[in-house]
N, C-alpha and C positions, 0 to 999 in steps of 0.2 A: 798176665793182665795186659791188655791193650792200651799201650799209651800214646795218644798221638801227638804231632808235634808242637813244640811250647810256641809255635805259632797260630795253633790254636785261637777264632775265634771269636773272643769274650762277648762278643757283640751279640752272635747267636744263643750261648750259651746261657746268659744270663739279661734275657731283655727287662728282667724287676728295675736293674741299675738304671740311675738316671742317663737321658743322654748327656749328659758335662762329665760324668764321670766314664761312658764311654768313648769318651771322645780322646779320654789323655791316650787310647791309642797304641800303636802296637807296639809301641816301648813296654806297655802294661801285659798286653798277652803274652809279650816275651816272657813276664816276669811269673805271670800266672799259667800254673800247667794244669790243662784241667783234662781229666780223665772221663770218657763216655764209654769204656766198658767196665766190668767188675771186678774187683777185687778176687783175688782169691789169697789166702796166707800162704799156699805153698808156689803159687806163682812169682810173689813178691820174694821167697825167700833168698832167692835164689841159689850161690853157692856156699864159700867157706859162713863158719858163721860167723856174725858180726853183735858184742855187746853192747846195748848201752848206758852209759856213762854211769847211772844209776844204778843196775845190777854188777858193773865190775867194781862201783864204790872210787873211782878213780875220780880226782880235783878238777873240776872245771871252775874256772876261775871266774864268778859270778859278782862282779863288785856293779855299784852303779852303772848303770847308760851312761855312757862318753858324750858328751853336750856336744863337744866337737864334732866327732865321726858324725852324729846325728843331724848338722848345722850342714856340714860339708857335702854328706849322701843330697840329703833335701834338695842343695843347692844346685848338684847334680842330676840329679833327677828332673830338675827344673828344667832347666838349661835341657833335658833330651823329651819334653814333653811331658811326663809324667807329673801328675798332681797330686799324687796320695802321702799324707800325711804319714812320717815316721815318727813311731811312737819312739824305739828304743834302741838302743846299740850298745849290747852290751861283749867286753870282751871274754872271747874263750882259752882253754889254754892250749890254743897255736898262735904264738907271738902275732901279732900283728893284724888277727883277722877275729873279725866281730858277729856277734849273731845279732841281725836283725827285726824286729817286728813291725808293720806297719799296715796301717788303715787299710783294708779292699785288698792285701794282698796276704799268701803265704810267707814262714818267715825265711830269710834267706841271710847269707853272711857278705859281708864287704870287706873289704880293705881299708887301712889306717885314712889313707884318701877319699874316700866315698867315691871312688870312682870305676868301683869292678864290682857288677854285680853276680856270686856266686851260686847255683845250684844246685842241690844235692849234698848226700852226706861227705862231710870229711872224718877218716877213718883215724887215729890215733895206733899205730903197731909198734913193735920192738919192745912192749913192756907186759909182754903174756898176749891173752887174746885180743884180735883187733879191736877195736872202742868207738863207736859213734858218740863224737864230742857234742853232739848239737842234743843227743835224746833228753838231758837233765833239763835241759832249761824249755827244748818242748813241753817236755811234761810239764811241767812249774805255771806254764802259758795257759796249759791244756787245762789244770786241777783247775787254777784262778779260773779260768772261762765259762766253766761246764757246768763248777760249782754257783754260779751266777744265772743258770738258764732254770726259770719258773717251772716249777713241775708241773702247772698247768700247761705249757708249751711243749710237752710232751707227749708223747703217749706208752703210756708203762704199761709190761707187766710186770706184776709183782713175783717176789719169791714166792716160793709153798713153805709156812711152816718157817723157821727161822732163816732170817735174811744173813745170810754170809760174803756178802760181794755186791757191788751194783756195778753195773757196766752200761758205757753207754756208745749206742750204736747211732751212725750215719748210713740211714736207709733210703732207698730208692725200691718203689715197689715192682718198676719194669725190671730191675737184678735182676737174674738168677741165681748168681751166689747170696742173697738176700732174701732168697725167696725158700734157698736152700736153709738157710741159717732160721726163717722162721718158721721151718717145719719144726724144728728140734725147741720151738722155744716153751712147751711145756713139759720137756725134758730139763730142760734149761734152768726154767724156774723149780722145777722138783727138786735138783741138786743147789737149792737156797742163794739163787741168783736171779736178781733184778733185774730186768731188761727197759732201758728206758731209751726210746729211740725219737734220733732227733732227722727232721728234712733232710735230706742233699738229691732232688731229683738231677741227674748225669745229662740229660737233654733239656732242650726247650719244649718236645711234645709231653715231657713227664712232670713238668710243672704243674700245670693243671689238675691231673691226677692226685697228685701230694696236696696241691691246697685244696682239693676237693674231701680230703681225706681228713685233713686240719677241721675241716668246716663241718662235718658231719656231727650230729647230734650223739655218734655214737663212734667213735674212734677207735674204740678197738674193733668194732662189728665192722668198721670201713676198712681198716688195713687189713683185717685178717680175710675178707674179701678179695683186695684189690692183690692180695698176697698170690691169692691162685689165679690171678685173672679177670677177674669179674670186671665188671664197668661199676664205676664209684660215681655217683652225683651228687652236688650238695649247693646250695645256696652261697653264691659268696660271701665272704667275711673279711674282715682285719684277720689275720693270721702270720703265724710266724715263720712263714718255710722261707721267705727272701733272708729274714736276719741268721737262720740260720745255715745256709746258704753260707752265708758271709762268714758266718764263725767258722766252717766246716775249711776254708778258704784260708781262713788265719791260721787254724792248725795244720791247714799240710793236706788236707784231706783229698786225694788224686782219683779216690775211687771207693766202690760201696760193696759190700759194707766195710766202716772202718769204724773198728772197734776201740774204745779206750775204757780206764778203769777210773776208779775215783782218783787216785791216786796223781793222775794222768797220762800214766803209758799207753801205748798204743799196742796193744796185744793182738792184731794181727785184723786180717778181712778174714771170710768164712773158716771157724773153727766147730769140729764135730763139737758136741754138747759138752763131754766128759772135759776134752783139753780148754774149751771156754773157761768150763766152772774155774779145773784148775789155774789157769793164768790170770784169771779174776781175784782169785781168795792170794794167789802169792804176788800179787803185784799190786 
């Protein structure tokens, strides 16, 4: 998967944002990595494999948001331009470093100080397989969030027949691994899996397309359209591809498709039908 650099930006990417909030500025693209090619699961995988935190069952130490850590980062953040509100800082278990979440951004970990902003997973080894500390409390972000998005702001298909899994996907109809993943998606739904898919256009020229798609009288007949190519038109509307946009930003989300379960794991970007189903029903 293509990812360019977290100097990336935001300004193109995402012109919905107000100009005040694109203004706090490249402290903020630093912070936001935003990804304009697609996903793929086997790209992402890369090598050894990596567990997490929730499938090895192993203690992340999930107590309240540190008032402190959260007063300090803020105040930091200030002081370097930055205006987005930090919701939370809570601590992991590597001594001294905390997982963050916060308004307009992915989440990211700091230090006791609030004054080092970290990227990327931290690995936990020496106790069996390596451990990604941060997936439990994504997930926990992810279920709260997703279980909060109106099923009208969707567009689903349903399972066939008994529903054993719902899964929800961050789509962009320019993909190709997106475009790949909704060839199979009445395969998908046959094996009694819900496909409910949420905005994330990867540029500023897919924008329009996506809310053209939101706005259609007939949403599934637009996507599965704009799926192969076709040109999608539609009346403007109030629609919700900026908010989710935003959500898709909060989780992590780098690239399309990005899959998650109810549960909240993130079960990977393009999987053939069969491995979908199953990392859906076991997760």
């Amino acid at each position: 998967m293509f990812r360019p650099s977290m100097f990336a930006k935001k300004i193109n990417l995402f012109p919905c944002f107000t100009k005040n909030k694109l203004t706090s500025a490249l402290m903020t693209a630093m912070v936001v990595i935003i990804a304009s090619g697609c996903s793929n699961n086997a790209a992402d995988a890369g090598g050894s494999k990596i567990v997490n935190s929730a499938q090895a069952k192993t203690t992340v130490v999930a107590n309240d948001s540190d008032k402190g850590v959260v007063s300090a980062l803020q105040e930091n953040l200030k002081a370097s331009g930055i205006e987005e509100k930090i919701i939370s800082a809570v601590p992991t278990d590597m001594s001294g470093v905390y997982w963050v979440t916060a308004e307009g951004l992915p989440p990211f970990f700091t230090d006791k100080s609030g004054k080092h902003i970290i990227q990327g997973q931290i690995i936990s080894v020496g106790n069996g397989e390596p451990v990604d500390i941060s997936s439990s409390l994504i997930a926990k972000t992810a279920q709260s969030e997703l279980k909060n998005v109106a099923k009208k702001d969707m567009i689903i298909y349903p399972a066939k027949g008994t529903t054993k899994a719902v899964v929800y996907a961050f789509t962009d109809a320019d993909c190709g691994y997106c475009r790949k993943l909704h060839e199979e998606i009445s395969d998908i739904n046959a094996r009694g899996i819900e496909v409910r898919y949420l905005a994330w256009p990867r540029s500023e020229q897919s924008i329009p397309k996506m809310e053209a798609i939101w706005c259609s009288s007939n949403r599934q007949k637009a996507m599965n359209g704009a799926k192969i190519g076709e040109d999608v038109s539609a009346k403007a509307c109030d629609n919700p591809v900026g908010e989710q946009m935003a959500l898709g930003m909060r989780l992590g989300v780098r690239g399309t498709p990005a899959i998650f379960t109810e549960s909240g794991q993130q079960i990977g970007g393009y999987l053939p039908a069969a491995q979908l189903a199953e990392a859906a029903i076991n997760n």
